[in-house]
Backbone atoms as SQL, in Angstrom:
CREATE TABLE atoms (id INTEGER PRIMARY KEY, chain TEXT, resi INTEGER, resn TEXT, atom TEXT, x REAL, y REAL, z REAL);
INSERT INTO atoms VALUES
  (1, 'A', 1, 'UNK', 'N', 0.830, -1.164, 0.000),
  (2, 'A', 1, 'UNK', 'CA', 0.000, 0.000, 0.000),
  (3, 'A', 1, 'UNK', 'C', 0.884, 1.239, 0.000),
  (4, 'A', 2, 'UNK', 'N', 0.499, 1.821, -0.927),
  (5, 'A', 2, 'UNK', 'CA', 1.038, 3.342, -1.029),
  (6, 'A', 2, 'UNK', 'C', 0.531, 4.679, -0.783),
  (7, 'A', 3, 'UNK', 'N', 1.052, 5.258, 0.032),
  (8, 'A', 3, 'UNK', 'CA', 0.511, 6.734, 0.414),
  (9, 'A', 3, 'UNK', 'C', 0.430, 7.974, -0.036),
  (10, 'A', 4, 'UNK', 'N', -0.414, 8.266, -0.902),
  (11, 'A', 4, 'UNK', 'CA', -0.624, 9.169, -2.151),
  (12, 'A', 4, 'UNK', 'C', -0.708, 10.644, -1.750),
  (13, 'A', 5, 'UNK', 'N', 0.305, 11.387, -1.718),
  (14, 'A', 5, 'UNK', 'CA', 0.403, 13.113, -1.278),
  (15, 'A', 5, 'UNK', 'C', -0.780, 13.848, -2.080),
  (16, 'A', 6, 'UNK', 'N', -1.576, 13.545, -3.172),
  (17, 'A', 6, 'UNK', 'CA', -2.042, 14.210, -4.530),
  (18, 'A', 6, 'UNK', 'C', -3.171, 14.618, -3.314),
  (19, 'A', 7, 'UNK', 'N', -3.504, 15.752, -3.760),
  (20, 'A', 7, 'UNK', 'CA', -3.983, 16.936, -3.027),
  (21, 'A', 7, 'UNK', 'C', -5.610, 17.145, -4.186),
  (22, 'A', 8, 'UNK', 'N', -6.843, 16.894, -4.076),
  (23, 'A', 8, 'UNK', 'CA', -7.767, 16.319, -5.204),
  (24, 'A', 8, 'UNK', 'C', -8.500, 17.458, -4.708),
  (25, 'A', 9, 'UNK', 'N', -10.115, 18.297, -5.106),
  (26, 'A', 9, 'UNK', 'CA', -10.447, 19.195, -4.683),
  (27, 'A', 9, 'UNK', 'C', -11.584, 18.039, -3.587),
  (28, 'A', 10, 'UNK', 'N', -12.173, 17.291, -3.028),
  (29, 'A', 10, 'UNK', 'CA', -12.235, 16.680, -2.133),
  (30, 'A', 10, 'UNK', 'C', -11.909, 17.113, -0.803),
  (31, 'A', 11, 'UNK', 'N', -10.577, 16.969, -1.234),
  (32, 'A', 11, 'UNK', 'CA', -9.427, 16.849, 0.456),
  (33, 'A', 11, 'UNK', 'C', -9.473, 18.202, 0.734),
  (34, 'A', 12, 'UNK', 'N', -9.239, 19.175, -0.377),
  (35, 'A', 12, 'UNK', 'CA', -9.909, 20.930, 0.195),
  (36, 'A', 12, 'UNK', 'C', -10.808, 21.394, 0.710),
  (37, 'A', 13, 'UNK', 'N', -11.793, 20.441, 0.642),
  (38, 'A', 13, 'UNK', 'CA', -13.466, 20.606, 0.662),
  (39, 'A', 13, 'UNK', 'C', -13.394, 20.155, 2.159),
  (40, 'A', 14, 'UNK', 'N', -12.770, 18.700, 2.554),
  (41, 'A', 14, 'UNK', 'CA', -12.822, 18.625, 4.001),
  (42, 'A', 14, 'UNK', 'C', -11.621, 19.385, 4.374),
  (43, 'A', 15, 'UNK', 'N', -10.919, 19.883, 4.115),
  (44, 'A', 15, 'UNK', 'CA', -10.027, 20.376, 5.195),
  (45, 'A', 15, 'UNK', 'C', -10.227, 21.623, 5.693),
  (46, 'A', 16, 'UNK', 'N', -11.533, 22.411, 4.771),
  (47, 'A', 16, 'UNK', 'CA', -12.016, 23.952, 4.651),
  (48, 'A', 16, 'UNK', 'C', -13.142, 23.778, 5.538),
  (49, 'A', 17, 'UNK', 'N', -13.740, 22.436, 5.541),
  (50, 'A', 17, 'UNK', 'CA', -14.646, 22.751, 6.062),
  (51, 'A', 17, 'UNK', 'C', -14.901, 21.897, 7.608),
  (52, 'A', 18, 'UNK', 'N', -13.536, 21.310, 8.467),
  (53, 'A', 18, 'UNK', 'CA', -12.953, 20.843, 9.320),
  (54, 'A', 18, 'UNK', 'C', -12.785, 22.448, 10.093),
  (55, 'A', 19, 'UNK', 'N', -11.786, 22.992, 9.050),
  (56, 'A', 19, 'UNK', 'CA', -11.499, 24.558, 9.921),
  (57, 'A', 19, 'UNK', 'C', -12.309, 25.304, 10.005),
  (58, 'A', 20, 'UNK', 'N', -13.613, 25.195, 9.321),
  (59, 'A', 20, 'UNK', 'CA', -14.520, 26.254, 9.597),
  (60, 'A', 20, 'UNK', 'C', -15.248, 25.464, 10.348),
  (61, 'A', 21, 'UNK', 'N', -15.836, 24.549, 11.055),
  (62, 'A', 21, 'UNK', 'CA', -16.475, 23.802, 11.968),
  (63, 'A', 21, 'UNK', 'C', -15.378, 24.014, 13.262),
  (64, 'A', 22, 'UNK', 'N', -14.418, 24.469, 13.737),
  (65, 'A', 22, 'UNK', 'CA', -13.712, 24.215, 14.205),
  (66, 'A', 22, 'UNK', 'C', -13.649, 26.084, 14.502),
  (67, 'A', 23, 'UNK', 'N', -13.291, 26.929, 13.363),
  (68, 'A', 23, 'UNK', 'CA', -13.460, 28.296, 14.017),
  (69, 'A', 23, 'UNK', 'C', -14.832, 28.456, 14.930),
  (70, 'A', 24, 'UNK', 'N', -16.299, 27.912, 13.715),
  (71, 'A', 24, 'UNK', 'CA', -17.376, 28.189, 14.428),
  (72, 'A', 24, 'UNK', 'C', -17.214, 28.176, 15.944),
  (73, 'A', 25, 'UNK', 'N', -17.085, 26.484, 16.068),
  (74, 'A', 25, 'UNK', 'CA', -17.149, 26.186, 17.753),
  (75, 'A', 25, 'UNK', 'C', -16.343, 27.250, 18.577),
  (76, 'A', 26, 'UNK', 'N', -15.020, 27.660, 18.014),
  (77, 'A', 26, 'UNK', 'CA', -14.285, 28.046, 18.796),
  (78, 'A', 26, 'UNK', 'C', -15.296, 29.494, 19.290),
  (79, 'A', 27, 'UNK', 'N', -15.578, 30.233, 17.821),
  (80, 'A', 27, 'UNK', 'CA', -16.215, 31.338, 18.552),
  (81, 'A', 27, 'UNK', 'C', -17.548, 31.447, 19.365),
  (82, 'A', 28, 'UNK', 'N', -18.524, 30.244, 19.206),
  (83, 'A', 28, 'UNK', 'CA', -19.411, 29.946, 20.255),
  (84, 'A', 28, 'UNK', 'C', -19.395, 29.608, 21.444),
  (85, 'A', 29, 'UNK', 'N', -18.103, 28.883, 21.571),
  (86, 'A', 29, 'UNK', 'CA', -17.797, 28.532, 22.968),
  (87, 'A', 29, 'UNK', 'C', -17.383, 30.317, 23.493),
  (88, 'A', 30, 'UNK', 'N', -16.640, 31.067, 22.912),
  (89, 'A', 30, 'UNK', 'CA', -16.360, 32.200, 23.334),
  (90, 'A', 30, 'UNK', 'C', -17.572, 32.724, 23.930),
  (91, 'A', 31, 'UNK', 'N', -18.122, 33.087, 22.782),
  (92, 'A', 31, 'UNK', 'CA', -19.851, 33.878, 23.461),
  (93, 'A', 31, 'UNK', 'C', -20.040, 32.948, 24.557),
  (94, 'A', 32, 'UNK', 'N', -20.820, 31.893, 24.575),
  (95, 'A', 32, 'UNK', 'CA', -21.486, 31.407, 25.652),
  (96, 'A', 32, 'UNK', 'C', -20.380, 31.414, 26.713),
  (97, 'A', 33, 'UNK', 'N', -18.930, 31.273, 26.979),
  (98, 'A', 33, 'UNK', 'CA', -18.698, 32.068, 28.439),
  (99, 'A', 33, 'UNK', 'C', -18.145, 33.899, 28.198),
  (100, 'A', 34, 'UNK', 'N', -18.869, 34.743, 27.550),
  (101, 'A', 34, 'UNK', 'CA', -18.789, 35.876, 27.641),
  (102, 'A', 34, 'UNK', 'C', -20.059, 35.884, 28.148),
  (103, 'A', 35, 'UNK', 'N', -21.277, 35.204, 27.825),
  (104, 'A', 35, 'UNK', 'CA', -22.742, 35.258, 28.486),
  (105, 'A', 35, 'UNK', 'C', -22.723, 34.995, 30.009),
  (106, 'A', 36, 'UNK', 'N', -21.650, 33.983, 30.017),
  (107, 'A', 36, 'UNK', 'CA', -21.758, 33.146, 31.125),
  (108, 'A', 36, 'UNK', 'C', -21.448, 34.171, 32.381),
  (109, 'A', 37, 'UNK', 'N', -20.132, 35.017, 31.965),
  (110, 'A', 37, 'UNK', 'CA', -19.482, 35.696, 32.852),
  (111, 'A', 37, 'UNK', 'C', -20.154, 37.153, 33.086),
  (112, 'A', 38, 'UNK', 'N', -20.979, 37.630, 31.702),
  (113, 'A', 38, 'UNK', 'CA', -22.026, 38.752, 32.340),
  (114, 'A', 38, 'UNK', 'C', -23.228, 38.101, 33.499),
  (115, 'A', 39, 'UNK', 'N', -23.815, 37.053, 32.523),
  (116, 'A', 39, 'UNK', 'CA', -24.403, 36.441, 34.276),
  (117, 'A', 39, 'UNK', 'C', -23.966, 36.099, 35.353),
  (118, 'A', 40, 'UNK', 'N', -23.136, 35.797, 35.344),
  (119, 'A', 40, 'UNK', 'CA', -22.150, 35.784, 36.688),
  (120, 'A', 40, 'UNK', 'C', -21.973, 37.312, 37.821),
  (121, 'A', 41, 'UNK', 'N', -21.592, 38.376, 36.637),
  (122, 'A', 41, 'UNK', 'CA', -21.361, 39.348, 37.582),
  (123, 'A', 41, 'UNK', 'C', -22.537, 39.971, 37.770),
  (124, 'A', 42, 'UNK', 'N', -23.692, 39.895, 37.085),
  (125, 'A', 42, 'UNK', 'CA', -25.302, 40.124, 37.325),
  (126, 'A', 42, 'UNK', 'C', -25.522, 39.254, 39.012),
  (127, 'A', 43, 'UNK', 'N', -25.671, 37.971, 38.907),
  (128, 'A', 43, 'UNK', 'CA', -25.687, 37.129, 40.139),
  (129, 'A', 43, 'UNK', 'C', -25.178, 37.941, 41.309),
  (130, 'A', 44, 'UNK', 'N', -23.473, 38.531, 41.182),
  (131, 'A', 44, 'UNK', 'CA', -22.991, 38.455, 42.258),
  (132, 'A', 44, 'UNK', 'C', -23.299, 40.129, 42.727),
  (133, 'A', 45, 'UNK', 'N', -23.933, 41.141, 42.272),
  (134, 'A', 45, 'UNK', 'CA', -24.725, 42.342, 42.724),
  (135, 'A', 45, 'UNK', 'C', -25.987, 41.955, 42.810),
  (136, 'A', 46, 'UNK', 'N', -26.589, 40.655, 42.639),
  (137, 'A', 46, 'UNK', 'CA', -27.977, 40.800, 43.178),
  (138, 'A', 46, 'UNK', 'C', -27.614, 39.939, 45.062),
  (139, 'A', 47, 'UNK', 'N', -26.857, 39.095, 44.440),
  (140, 'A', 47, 'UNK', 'CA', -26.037, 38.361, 46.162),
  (141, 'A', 47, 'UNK', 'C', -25.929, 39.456, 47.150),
  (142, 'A', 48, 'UNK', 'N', -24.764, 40.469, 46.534),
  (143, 'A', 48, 'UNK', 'CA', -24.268, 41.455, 47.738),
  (144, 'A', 48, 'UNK', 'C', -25.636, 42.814, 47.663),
  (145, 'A', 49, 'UNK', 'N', -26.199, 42.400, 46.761),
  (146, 'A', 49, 'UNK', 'CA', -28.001, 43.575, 47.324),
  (147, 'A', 49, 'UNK', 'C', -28.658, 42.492, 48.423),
  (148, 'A', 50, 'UNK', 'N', -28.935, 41.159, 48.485),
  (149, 'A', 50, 'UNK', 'CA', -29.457, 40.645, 49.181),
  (150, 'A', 50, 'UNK', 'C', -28.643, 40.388, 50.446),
  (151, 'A', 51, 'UNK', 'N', -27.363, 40.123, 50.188),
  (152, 'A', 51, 'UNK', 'CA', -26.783, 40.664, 51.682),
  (153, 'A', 51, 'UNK', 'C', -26.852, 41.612, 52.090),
  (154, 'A', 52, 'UNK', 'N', -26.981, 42.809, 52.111),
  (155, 'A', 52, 'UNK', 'CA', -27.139, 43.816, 52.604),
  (156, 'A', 52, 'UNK', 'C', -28.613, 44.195, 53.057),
  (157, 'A', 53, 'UNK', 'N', -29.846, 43.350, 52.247),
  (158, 'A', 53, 'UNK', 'CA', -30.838, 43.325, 52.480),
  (159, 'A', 53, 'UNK', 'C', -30.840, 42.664, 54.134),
  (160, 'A', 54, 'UNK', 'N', -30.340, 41.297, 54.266),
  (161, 'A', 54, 'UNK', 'CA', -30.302, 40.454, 55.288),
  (162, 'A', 54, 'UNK', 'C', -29.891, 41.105, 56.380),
  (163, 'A', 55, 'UNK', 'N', -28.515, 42.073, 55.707),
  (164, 'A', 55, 'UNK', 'CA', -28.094, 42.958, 56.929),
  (165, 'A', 55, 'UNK', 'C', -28.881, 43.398, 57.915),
  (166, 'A', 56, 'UNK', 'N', -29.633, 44.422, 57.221),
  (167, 'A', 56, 'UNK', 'CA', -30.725, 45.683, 57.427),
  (168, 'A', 56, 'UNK', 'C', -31.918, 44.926, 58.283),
  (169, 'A', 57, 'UNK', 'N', -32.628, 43.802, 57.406),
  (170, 'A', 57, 'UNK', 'CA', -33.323, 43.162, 58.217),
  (171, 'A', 57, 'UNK', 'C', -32.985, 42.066, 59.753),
  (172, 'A', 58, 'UNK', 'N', -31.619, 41.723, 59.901),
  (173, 'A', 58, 'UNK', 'CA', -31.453, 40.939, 60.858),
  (174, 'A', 58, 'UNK', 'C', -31.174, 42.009, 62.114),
  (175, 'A', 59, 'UNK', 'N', -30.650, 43.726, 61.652),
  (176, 'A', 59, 'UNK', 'CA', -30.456, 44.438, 62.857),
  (177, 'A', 59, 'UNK', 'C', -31.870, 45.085, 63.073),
  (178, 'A', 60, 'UNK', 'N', -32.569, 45.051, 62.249),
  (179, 'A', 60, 'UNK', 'CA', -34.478, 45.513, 62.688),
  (180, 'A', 60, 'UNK', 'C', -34.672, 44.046, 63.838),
  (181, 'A', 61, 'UNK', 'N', -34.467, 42.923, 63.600),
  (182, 'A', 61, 'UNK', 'CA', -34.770, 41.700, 64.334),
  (183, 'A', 61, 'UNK', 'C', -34.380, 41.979, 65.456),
  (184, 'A', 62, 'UNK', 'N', -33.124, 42.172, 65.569),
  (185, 'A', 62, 'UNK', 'CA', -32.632, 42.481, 66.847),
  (186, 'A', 62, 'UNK', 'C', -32.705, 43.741, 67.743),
  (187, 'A', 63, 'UNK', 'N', -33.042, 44.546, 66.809),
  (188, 'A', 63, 'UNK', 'CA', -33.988, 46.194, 67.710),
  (189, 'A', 63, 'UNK', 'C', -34.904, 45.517, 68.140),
  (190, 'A', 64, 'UNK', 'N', -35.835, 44.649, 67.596),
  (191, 'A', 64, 'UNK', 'CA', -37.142, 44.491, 67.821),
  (192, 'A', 64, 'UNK', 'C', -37.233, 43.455, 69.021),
  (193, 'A', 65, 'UNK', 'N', -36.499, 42.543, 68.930),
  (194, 'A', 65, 'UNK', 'CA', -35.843, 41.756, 70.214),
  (195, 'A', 65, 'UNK', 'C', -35.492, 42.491, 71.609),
  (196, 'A', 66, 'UNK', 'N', -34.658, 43.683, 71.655),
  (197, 'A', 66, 'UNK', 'CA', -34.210, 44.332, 72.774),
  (198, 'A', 66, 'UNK', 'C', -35.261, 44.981, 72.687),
  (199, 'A', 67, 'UNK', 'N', -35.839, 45.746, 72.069),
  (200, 'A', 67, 'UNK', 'CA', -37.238, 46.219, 72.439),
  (201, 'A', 67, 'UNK', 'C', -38.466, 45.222, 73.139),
  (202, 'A', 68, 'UNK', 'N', -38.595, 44.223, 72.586),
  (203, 'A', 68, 'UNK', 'CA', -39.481, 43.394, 73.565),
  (204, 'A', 68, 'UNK', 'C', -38.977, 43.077, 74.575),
  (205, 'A', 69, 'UNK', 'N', -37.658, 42.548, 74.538),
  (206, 'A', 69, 'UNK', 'CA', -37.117, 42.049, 75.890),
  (207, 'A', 69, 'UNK', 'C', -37.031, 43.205, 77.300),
  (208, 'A', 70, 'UNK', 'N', -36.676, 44.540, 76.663),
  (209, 'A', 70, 'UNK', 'CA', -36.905, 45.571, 77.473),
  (210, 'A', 70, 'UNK', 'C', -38.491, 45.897, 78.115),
  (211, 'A', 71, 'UNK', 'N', -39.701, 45.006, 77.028),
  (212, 'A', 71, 'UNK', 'CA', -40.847, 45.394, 77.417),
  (213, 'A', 71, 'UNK', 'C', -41.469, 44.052, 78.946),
  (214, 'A', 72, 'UNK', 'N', -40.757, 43.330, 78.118),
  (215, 'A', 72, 'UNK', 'CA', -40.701, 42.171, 79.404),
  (216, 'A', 72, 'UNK', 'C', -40.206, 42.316, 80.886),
  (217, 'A', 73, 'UNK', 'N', -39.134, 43.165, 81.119),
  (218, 'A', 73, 'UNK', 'CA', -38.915, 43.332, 82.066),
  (219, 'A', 73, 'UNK', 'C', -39.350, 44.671, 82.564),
  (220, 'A', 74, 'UNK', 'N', -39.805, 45.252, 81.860),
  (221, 'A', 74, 'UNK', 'CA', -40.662, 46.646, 82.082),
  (222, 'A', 74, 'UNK', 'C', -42.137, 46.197, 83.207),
  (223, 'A', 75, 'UNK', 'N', -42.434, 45.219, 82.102),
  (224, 'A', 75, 'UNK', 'CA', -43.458, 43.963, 83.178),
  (225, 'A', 75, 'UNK', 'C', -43.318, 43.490, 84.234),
  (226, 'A', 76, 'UNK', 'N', -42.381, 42.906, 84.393),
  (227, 'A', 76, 'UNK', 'CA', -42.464, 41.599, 85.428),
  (228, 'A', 76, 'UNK', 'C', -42.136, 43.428, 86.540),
  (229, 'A', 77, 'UNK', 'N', -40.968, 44.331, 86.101),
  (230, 'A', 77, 'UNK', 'CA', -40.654, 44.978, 87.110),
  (231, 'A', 77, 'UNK', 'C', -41.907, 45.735, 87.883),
  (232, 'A', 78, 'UNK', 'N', -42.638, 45.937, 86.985),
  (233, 'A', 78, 'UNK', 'CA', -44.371, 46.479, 87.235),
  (234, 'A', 78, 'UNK', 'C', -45.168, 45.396, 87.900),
  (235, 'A', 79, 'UNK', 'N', -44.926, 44.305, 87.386),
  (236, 'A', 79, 'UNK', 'CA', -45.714, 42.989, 88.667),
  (237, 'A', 79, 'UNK', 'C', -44.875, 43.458, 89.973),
  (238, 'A', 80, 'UNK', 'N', -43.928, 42.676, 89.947),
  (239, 'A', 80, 'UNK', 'CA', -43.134, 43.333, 91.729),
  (240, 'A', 80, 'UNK', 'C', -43.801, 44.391, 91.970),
  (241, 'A', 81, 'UNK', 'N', -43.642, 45.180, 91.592),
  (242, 'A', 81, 'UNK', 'CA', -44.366, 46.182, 92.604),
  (243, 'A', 81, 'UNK', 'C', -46.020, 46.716, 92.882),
  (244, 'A', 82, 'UNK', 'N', -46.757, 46.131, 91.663),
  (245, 'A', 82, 'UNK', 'CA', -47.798, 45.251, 91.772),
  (246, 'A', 82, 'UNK', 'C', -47.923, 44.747, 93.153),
  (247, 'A', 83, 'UNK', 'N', -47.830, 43.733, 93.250),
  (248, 'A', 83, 'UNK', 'CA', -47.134, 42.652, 94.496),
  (249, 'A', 83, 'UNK', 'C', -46.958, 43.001, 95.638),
  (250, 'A', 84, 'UNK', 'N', -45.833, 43.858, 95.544),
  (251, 'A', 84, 'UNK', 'CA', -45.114, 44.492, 96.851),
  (252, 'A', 84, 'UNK', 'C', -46.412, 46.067, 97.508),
  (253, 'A', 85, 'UNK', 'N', -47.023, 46.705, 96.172),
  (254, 'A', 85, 'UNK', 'CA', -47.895, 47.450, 96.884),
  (255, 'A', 85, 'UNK', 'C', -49.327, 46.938, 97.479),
  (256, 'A', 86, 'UNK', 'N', -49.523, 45.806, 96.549),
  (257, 'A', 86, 'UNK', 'CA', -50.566, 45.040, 97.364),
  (258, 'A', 86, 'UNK', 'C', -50.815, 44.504, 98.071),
  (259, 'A', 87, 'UNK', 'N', -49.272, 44.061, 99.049),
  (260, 'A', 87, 'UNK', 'CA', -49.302, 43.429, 99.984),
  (261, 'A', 87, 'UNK', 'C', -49.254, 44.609, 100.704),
  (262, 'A', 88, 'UNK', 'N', -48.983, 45.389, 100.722),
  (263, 'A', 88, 'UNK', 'CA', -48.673, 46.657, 101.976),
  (264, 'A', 88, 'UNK', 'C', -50.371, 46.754, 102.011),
  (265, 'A', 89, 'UNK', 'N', -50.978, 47.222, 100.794),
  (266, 'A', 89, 'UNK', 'CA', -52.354, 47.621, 101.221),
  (267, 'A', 89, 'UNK', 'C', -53.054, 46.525, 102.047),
  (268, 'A', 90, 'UNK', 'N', -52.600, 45.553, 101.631),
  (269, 'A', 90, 'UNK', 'CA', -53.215, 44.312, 102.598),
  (270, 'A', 90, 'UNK', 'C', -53.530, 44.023, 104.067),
  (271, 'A', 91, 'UNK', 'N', -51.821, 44.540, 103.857),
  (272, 'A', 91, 'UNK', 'CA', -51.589, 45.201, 105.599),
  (273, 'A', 91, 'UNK', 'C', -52.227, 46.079, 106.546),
  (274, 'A', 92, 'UNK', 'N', -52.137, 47.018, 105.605),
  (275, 'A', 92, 'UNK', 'CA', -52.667, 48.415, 106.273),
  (276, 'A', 92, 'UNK', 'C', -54.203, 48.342, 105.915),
  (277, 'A', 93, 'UNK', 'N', -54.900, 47.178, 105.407),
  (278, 'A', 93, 'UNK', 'CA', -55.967, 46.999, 105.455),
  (279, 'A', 93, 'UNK', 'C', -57.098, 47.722, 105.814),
  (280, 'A', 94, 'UNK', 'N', -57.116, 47.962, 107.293),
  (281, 'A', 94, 'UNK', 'CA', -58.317, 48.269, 107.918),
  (282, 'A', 94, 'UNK', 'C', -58.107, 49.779, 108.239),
  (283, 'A', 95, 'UNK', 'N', -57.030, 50.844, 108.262),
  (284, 'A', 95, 'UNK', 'CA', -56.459, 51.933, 107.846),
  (285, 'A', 95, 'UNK', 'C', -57.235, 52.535, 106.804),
  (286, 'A', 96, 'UNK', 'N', -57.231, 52.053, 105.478),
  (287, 'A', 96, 'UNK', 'CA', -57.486, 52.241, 103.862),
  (288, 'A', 96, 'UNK', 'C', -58.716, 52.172, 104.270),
  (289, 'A', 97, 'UNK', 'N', -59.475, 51.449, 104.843),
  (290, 'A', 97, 'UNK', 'CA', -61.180, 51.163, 105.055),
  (291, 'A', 97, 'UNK', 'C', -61.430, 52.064, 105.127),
  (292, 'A', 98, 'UNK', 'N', -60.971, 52.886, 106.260),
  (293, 'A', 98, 'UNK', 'CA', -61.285, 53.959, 107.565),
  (294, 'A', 98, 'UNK', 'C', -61.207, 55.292, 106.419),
  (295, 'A', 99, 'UNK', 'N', -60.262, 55.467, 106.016),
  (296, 'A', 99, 'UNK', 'CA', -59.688, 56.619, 105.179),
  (297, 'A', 99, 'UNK', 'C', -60.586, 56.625, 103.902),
  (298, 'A', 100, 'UNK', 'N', -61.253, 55.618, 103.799),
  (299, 'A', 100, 'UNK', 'CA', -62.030, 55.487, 102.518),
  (300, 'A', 100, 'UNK', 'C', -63.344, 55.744, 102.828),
  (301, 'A', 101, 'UNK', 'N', -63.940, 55.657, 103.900),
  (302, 'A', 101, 'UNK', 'CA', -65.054, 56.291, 104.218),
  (303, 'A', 101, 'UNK', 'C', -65.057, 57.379, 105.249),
  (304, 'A', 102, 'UNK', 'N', -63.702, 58.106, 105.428),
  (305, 'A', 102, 'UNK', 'CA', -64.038, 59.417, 105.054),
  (306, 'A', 102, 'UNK', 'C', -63.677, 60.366, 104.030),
  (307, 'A', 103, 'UNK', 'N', -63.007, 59.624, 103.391),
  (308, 'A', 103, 'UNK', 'CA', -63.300, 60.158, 102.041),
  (309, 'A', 103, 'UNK', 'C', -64.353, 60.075, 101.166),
  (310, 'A', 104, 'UNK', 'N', -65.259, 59.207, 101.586),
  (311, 'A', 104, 'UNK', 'CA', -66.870, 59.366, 101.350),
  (312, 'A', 104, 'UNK', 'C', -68.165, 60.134, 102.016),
  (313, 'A', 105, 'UNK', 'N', -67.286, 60.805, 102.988),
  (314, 'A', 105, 'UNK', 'CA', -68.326, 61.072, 103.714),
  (315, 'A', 105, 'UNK', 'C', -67.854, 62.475, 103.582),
  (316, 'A', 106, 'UNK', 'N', -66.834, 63.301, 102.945),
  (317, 'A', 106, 'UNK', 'CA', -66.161, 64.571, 102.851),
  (318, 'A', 106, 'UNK', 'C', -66.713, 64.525, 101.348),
  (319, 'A', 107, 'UNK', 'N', -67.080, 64.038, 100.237),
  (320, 'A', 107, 'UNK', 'CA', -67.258, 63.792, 99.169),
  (321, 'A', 107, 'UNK', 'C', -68.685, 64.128, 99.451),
  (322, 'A', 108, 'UNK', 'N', -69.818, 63.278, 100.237),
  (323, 'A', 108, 'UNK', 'CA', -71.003, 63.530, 100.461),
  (324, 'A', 108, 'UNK', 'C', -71.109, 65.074, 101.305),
  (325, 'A', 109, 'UNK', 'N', -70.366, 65.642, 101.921),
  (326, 'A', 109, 'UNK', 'CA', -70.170, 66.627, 102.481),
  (327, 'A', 109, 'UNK', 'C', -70.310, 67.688, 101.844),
  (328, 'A', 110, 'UNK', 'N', -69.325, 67.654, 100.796),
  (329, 'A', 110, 'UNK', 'CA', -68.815, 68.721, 99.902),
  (330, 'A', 110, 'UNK', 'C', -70.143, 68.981, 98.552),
  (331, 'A', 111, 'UNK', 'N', -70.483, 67.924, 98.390),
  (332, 'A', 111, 'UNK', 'CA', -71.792, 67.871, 97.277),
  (333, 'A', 111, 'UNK', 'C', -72.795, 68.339, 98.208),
  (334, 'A', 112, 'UNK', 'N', -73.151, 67.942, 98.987),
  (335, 'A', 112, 'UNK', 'CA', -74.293, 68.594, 100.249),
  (336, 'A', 112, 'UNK', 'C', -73.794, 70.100, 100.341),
  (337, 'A', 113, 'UNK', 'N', -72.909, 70.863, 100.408),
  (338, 'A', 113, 'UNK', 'CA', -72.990, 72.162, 100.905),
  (339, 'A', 113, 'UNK', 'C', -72.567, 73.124, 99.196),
  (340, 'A', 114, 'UNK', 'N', -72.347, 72.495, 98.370),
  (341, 'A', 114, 'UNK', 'CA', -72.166, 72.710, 97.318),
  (342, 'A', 114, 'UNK', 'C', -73.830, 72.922, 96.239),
  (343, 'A', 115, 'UNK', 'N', -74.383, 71.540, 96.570),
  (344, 'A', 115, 'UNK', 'CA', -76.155, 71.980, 96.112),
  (345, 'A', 115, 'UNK', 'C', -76.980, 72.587, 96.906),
  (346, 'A', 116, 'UNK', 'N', -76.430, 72.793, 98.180),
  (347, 'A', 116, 'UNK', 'CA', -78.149, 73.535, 99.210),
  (348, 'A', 116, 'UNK', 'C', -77.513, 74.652, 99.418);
């Protein structure tokens, strides 16, 4: 078997059209990662907008946290003394009675000399 150099218009036909199948790809593969890499840097400003979103919203979370937690103990500190004044009145019980009907009876007093 012999290996024939003769160059036929054939062998032009594939070898023209090897390199142009071959530029094509090359320049499609180009575009699709020039696409690739504008979506990419699209992605990574919508990432660092949504981090910054997360930011904003996780320090509202946590205002809103020390704000309740401040309202909680705003509470309980208002029960204690709740508590602590109701037991005194408890005490002084029969005092508060006394003082309370004459303060009803200075009330009926004052309306009595106020209408006649």
């Amino acid at each position: 078997m012999q290996f024939n150099w003769d160059i036929n218009l054939s062998t032009i036909f594939m070898i023209g059209a090897s390199a142009l199948a071959l530029i094509r790809f090359w320049i499609q593969a180009e575009q699709k990662a020039n696409q690739a890499e504008k979506r990419a840097i699209i992605a990574e400003e919508k990432a660092d907008k949504a981090h910054e979103k997360i930011a904003i919203l996780q320090a509202s979370v946590n205002a809103y946290q020390v704000t309740q937690a401040e309202r909680l103990v705003s509470r309980e500190v208002l029960r204690e003394v709740e508590e602590r004044l109701s037991g005194s009145i408890d005490q002084l019980g029969g005092r508060f009675e006394k003082l309370g009907e004459k303060l009803d009876g200075f009330v009926k007093e004052l309306l009595h000399h106020r209408g006649g």
